[in-house]
C-alpha positions in Angstrom: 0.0 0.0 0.0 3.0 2.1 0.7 4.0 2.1 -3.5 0.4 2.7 -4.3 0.0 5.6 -2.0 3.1 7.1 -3.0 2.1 6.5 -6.8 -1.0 8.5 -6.1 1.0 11.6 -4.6 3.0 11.9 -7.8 -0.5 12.7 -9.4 -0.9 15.9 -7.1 3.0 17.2 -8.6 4.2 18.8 -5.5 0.5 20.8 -5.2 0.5 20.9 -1.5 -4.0 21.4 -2.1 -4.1 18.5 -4.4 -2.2 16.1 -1.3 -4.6 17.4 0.9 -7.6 16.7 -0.6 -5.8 13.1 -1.6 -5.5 12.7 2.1 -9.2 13.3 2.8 -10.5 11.1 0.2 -8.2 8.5 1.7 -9.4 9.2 4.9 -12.8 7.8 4.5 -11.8 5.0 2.7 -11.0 2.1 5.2 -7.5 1.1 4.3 -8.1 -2.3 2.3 -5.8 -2.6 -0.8 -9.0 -3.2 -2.8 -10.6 0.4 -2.1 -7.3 2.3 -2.2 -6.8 0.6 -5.9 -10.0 2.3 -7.0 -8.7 5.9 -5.6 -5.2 5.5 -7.3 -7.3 4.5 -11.0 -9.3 7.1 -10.8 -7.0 9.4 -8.8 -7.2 12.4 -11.7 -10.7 12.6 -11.3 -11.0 13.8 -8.0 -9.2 16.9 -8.7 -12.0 17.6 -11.1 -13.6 20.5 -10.1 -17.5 20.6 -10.6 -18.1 24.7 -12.2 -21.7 24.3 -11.0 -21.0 23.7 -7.4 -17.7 25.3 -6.5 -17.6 28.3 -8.3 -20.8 29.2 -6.8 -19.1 29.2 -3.6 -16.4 31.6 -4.6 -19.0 34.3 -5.2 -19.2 34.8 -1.6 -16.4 37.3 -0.4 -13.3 36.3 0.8 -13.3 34.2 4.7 -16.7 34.8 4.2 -18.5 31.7 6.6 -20.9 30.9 3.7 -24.3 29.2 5.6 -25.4 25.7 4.2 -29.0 26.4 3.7 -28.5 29.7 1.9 -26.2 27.9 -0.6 -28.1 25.2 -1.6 -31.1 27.4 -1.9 -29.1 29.4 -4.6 -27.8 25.9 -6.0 -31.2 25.3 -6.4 -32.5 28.3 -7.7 -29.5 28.5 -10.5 -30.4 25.0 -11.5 -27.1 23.7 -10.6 -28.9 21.1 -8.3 -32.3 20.4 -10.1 -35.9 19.6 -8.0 -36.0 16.5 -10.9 -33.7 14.7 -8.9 -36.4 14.5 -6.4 -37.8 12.0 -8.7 -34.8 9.5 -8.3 -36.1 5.7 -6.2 -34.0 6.8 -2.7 -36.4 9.3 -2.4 -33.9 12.5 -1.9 -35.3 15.5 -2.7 -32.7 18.5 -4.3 -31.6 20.2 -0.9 -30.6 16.2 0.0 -28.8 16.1 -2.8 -27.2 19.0 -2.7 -26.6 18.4 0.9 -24.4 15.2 -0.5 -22.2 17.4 -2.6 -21.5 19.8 0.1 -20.4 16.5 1.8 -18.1 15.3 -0.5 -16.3 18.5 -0.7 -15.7 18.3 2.8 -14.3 15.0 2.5 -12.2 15.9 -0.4 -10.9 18.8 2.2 -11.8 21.3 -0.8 -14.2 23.3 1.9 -13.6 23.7 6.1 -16.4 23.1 8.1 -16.9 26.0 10.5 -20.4 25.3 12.4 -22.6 21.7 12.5 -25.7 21.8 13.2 -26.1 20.7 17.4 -28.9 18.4 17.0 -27.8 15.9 14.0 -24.4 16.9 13.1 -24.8 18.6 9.3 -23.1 21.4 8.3 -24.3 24.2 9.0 -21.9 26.7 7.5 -18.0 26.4 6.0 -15.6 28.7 4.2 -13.3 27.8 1.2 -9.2 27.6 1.7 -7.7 30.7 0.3 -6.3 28.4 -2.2 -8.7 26.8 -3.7 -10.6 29.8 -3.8 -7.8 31.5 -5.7 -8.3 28.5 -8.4 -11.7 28.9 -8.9 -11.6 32.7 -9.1 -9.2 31.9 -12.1 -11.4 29.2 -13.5 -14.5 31.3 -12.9 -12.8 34.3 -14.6 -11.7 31.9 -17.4 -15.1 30.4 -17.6 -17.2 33.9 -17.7 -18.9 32.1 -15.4 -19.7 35.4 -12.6 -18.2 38.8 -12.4 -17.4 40.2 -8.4 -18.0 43.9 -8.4 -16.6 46.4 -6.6 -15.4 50.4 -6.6 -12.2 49.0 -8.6 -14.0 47.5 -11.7 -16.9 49.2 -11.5 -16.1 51.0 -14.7 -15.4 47.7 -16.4 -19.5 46.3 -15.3 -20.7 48.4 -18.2 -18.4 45.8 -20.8 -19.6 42.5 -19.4 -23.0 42.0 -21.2 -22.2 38.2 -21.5 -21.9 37.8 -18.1 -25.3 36.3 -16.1 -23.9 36.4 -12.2 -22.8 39.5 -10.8 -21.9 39.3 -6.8 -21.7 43.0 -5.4 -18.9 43.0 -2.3 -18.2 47.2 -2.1 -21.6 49.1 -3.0 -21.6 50.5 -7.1 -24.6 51.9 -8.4 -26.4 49.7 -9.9 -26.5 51.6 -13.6 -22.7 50.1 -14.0 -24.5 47.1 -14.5 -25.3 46.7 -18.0 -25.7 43.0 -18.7 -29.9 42.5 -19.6 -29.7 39.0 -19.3 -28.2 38.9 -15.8 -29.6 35.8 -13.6 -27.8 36.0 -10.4 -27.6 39.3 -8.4 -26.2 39.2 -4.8 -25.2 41.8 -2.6 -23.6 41.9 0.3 -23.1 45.4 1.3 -25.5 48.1 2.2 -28.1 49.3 -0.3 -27.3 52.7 -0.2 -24.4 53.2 2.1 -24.1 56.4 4.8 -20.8 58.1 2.5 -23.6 57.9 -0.8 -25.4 59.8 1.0 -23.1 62.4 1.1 -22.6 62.6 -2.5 -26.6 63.2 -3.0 -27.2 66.2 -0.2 -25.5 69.5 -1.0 -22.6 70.7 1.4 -24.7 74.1 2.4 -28.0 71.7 3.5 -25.6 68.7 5.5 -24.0 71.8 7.2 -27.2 73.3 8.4 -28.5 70.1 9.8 -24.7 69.2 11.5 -25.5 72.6 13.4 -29.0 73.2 14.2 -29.9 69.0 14.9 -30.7 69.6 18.6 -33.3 72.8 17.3 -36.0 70.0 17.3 -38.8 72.8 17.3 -37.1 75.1 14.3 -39.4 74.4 11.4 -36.3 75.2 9.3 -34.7 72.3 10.5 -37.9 69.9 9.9 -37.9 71.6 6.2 -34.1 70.7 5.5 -35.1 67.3 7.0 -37.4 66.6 5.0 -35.9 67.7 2.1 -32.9 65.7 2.7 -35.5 62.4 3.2 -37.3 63.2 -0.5 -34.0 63.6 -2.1 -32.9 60.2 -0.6 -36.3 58.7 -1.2 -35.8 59.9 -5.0 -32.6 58.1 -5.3 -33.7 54.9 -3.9 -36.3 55.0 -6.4 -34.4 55.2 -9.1 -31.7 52.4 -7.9 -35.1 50.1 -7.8 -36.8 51.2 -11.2 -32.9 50.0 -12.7 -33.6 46.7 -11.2 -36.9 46.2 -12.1 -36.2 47.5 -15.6 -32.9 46.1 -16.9 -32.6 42.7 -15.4 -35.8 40.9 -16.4 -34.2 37.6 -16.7 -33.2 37.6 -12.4 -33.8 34.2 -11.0 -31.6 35.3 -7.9 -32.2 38.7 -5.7 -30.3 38.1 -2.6 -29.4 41.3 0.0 -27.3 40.5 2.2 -26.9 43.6 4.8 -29.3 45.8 2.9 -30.0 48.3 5.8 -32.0 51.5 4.6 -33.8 50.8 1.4 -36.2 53.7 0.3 -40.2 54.4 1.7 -41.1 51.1 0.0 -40.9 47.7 -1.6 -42.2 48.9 -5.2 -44.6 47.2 -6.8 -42.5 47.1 -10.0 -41.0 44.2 -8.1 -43.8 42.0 -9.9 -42.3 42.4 -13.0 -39.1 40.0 -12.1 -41.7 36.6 -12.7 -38.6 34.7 -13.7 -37.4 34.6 -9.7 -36.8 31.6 -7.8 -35.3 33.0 -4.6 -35.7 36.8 -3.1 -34.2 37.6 0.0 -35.0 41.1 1.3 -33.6 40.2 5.1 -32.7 43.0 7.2 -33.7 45.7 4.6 -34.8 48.9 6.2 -38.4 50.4 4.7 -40.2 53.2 6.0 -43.9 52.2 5.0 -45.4 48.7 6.4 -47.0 47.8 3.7 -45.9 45.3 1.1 -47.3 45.3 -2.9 -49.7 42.9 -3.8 -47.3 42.3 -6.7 -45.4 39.5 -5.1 -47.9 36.8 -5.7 -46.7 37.9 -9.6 -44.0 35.5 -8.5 -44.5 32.6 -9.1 -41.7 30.7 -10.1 -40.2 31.0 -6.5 -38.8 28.7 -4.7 -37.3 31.1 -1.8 -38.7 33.9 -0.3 -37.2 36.1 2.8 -39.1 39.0 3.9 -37.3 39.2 7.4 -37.1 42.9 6.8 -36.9 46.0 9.5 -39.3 48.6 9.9 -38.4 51.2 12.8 -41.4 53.9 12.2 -44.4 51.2 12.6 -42.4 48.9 15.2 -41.4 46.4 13.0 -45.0 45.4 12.0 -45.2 44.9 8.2 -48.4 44.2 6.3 -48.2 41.2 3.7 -51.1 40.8 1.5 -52.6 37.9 0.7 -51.0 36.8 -2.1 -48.3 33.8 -1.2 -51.0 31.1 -1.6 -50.4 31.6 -5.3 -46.4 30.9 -4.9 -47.0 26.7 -5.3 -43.3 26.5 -5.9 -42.2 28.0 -2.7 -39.8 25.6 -1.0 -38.6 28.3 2.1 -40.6 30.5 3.3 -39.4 33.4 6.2 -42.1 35.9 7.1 -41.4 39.2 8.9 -40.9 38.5 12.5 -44.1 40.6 13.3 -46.9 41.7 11.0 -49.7 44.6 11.6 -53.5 42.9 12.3 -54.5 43.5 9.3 -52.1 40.8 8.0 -54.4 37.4 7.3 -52.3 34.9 5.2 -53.6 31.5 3.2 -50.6 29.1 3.4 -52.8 25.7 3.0 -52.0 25.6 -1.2 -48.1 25.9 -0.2 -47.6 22.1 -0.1 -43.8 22.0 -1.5 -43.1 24.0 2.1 -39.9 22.5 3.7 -39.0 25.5 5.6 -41.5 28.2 7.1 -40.2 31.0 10.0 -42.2 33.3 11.7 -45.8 31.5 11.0 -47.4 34.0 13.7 -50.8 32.2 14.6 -52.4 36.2 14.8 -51.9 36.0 11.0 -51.9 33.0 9.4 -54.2 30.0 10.1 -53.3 26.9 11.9 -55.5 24.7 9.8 -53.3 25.0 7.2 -50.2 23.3 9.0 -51.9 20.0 7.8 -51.4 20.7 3.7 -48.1 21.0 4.2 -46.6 17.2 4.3 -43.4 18.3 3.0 -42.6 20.9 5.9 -39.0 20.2 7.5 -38.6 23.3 10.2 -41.4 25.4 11.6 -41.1 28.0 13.7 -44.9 29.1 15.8 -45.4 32.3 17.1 -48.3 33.8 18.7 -51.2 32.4 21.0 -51.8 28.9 20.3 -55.1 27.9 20.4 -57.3 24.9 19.0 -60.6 25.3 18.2 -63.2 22.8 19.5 -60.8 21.0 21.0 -61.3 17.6 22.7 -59.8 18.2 25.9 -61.3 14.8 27.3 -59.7 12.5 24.8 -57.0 14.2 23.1 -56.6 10.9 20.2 -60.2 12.2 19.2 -58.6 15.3 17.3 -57.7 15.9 14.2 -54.4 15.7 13.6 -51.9 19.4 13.1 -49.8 18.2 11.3 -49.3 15.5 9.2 -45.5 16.2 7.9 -43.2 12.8 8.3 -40.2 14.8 7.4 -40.8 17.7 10.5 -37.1 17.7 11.9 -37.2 20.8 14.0 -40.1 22.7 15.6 -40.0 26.4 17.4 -42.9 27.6 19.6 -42.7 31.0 20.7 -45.3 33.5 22.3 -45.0 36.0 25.2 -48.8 36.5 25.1 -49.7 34.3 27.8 -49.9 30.6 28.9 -50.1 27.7 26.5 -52.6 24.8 27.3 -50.5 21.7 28.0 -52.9 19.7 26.3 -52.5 21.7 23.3 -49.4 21.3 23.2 -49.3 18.0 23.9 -51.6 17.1 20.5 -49.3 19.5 18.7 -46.3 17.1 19.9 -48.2 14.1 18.7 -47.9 14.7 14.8 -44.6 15.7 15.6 -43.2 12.0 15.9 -39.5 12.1 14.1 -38.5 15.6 15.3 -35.2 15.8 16.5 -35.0 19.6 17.8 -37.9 21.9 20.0 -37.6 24.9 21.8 -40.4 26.2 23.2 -40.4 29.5 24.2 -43.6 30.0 26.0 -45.7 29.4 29.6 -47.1 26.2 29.9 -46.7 25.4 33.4 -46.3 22.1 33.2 -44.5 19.6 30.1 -46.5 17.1 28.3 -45.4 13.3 29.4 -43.1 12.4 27.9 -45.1 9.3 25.5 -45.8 12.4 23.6 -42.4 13.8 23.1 -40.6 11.9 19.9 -38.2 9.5 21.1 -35.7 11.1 18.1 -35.3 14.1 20.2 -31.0 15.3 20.2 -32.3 18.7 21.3 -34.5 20.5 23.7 -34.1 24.4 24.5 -36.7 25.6 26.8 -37.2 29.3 27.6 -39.9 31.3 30.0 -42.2 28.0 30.2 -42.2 28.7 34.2 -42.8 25.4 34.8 -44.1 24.6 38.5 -43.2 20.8 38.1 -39.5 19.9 38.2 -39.6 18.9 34.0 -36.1 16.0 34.5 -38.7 13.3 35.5 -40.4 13.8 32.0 -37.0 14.5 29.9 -34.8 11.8 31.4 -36.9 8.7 29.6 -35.6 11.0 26.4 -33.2 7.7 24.9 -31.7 10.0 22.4 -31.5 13.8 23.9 -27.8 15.1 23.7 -28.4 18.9 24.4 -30.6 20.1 27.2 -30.6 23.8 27.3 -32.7 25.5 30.3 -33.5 29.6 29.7 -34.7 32.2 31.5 -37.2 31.1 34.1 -38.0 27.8 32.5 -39.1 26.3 36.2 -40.0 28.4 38.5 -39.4 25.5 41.5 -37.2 25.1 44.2 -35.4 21.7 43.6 -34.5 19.9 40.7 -33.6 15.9 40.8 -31.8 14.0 38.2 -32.6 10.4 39.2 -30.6 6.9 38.2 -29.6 6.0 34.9 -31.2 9.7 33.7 -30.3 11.2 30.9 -28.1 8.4 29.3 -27.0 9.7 26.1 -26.8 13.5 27.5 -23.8 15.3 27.0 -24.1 19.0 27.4 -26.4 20.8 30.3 -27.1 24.3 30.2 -28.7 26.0 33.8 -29.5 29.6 32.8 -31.6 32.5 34.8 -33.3 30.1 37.4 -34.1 32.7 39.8 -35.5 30.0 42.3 -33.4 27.2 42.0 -32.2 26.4 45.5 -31.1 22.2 45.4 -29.9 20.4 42.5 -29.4 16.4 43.2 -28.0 14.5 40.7 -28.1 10.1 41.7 -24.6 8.6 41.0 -25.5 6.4 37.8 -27.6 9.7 36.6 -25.3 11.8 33.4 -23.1 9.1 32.7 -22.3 10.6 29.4 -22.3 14.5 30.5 -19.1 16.5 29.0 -20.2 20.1 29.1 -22.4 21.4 32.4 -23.3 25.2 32.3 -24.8 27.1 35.3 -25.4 30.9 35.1 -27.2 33.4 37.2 -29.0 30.7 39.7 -28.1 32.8 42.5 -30.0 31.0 45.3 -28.3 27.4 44.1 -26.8 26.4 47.3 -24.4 24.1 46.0 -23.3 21.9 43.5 -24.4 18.6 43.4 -22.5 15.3 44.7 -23.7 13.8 42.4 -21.3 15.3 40.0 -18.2 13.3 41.4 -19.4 10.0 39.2 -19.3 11.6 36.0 -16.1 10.5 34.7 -16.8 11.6 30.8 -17.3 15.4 32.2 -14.8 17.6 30.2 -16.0 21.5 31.1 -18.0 23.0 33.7 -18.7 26.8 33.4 -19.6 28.8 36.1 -21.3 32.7 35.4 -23.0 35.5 36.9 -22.7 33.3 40.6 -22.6 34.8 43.9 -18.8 34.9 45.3 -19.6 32.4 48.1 -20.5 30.1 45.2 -17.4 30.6 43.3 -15.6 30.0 46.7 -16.9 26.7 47.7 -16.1 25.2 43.5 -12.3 26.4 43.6 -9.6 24.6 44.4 -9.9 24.5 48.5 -13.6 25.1 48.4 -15.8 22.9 49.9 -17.7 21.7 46.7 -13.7 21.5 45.1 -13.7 17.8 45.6 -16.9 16.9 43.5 -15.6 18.4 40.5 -11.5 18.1 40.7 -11.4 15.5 38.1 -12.9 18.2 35.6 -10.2 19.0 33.2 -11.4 22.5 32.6 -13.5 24.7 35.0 -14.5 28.2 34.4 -15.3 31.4 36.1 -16.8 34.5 34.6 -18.5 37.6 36.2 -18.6 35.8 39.6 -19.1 38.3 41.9 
């Protein structure tokens, strides 16, 4: 094996990238003769790089830490990954295959993982080595394949009509642009940035304002305001109309750190029916109210409308027009929308991802239509109508998705019915994440919590029952994270054998936490504990002493008498000393 491996090398001609991503190929081969023959005959190929995948991933700017989901939703849109191969007999549908690619380049070392996901493991986001990214530059540049715009070549935009991916790093007026049959257009600086707005206000009217701001009852200094707002309003305008005008063919819109963005989405934005994937996140509008010209649209696939709104408190309104989007795969509504907001989501059956489903504006009924959904996140009240509180089996089911990985539930508009919750829980058999951000008092039992469960975050429940009784008989929970008042009890008990495949504990804010016990077969697979701000926790528990596998324990925000009795000396020293790494932060 010793020849063949060293026959292999030669092929990567001193390239120091080329051995490494040898080395992680061979790495997930076991090492039989048989399957490292394979490798060395076909050793040229994996140096191959595929244009459609990894050049997309040098659009991003440089040690940028590109996130999985957002790049496989532009794979997706461009067609580099196509929703046919949904039709294949393993069942995968394109983000699964995609997902796959993203996993071989990892193995072939071409990309480093940065974040996995903390409930099954996936990527969640990577960047690209500086070399390889260097050689795909070259090969994109070579290719034509996309054009990186910045203040340097921004005089150069106006020659690259053949050009259909343009990825904006340093704001340039979009006029540079002159390419009509662009497809891709992503931007990742600030629509209009604060210096442009220099360049549009004359000297004589920023002067004024700079020296009569505080003069908030001079009517001059509301009329030079205002001017200045209409003058930037105009120029906004005129940045969309470009758009809107010029780049018909856009299958991709995606802002990255839009900020300010004029008075309004236009409605002009109808006119782009060729999109698969808009993302307006963290754009800054001054009206509410979105155009009824989105549901024009309807070849997306992605849609983001996490936008910012500072003059109406963040309340947009969305019309009711994203029941006619039947292609939309990810769907991320504003984070709060006004009352008069009432959305039909029941014909959106191709849903895998929907954020910010706010039970004030959409309608629960329509949860059920959508057997493709894969994360949901629940805000608002949650309430069943003519529910069957006697015999809960007797309902209809909420939802009837086998693929629902991850649920959210958040509302800070008083308690949630357990038994609601509990029914929700039911349809929710193969989840593997929840965080529940809500009061309920008291946790379902745990028959109705899915046995696939790696991770449970629970925030402000206030829970009057101590909740490890219920989550210990959890045979796969990993990550138990406890937030801000989630029990409002005096004693929590971790009893034997609990928790058997737990390995990190987070304690956070519980304000009346006095006694912790933990039984000496309970954690037997704990590596991370975390306690912050339980300042009436006497002590730590003996308990801890067992736990063999324990790697870090973090201590923050603890009275100094706490602090004491953990350090070396203390008195609690002893039930932690064989903990490799103990930390203190803001202990006072």
């Amino acid at each position: 094996m010793k020849e063949l491996g060293e026959g292999m090398v030669k092929h990567c001609a001193g390239l120091p990238l080329a051995i490494i991503i040898l080395g992680g190929i061979l790495a997930t081969k076991y090492p039989s003769l048989t399957k490292w023959l394979k490798v060395s005959v076909n050793v040229k190929s994996y140096f191959k790089i595929d244009e459609g995948q990894v050049l997309k991933d040098v659009q991003f700017p440089e040690d940028y830490e590109i996130p999985v989901d957002r790049l496989i939703q532009l794979w997706i849109a461009e067609g580099i990954v196509s929703s046919k191969q949904e039709e294949g007999d393993e069942g995968l549908i394109a983000e699964d295959v995609a997902e796959g690619y993203l996993m071989e380049l990892a193995e072939r070392c071409m990309i480093q993982v940065r974040e996995r996901d903390i409930a099954t493991l996936k990527m969640r986001s990577f960047q690209m080595h500086d070399l390889m990214r260097d050689v795909c530059l070259s090969k994109a540049k070579q290719e034509k394949f996309f054009d990186i715009a910045d203040q340097s070549n921004a005089c150069q935009l106006s020659t690259i009509g053949r050009v259909r991916r343009v990825s904006v790093h340093k704001f340039i007026s979009l006029q540079c642009i002159k390419s009509p049959r662009l497809r891709t257009l992503l931007l990742f600086d600030e629509f209009l940035p604060k210096e442009e707005y220099a360049k549009l206000l004359p000297l004589t009217m920023r002067s004024y304002y700079d020296n009569h701001e505080d003069e908030f009852f001079n009517p001059l200094v509301w009329f030079v305001m205002l001017l200045g707002v209409s003058m930037l309003s105009i120029k906004y305008m005129g940045l969309w109309k470009n758009m809107f005008n010029n780049f018909n063919f856009l299958r991709v819109l995606d802002y990255e750190r839009g900020r300010g963005a004029g008075c309004k989405l236009p409605k002009d934005i109808g006119k782009l029916i060729r999109l698969r994937l808009l993302s307006l996140r963290d754009l800054e509008f001054l009206r509410s109210k979105l155009p009824s010209s989105l549901g024009n649209l309807r070849c997306l696939q992605t849609l983001d409308l996490r936008m910012e709104n500072r003059l109406y408190s963040g309340l947009f309104h969305v019309p009711n027009v994203l029941w006619r989007l039947h292609q939309l795969r990810h769907l991320y509504l504003p984070k709060q929308c006004s009352r008069k907001t009432k959305l039909k989501l029941g014909t959106l059956r191709n849903l895998q991802t929907l954020v910010n489903f706010n039970t004030k504006n959409c309608y629960v009924k329509d949860l059920i239509n959508m057997t493709n959904i894969r994360e949901l996140e629940i805000r608002g009240p949650f309430n069943i109508e003519d529910f069957n509180t006697e015999e809960l089996d007797k309902n209809p089911p909420i939802i009837q998705s086998k693929y629902l990985h991850s649920l959210s539930i958040i509302n800070d508009e008083g308690r949630m019915d357990p038994r609601h919750l509990a029914h929700l829980l039911l349809s929710c058999e193969n989840i593997s994440k929840l965080s529940l951000d809500v009061e309920i008092t008291r946790l379902p039992e745990y028959h109705y919590l899915s046995s696939n469960l790696a991770y449970i975050k629970l925030r402000r429940c206030e829970l009057e029952e101590d909740p490890m009784s219920t989550l210990e008989k959890l045979p796969n929970l990993r990550i138990l994270e406890f937030r801000y008042r989630t029990i409002i009890g005096k004693e929590m008990f971790c009893c034997g054998q609990a928790f058997a495949k737990l390995e990190s504990l987070s304690l956070k804010y519980l304000p009346n936490l006095e006694e912790w016990k933990v039984d000496e077969r309970a954690l037997p697979s704990l590596r991370r504990l975390e306690i912050e701000n339980c300042r009436e926790l006497k002590k730590l528990p003996d308990g801890l002493r067992f736990i063999a596998t324990l790697q870090e324990l973090k201590i923050e925000s603890m009275p100094k008498t706490f602090k004491d009795r953990v350090e070396e000396g203390g008195e609690d020293f002893w039930k932690v000393q064989h903990v490799p790494s103990i930390i203190f932060q803001d202990c006072k």
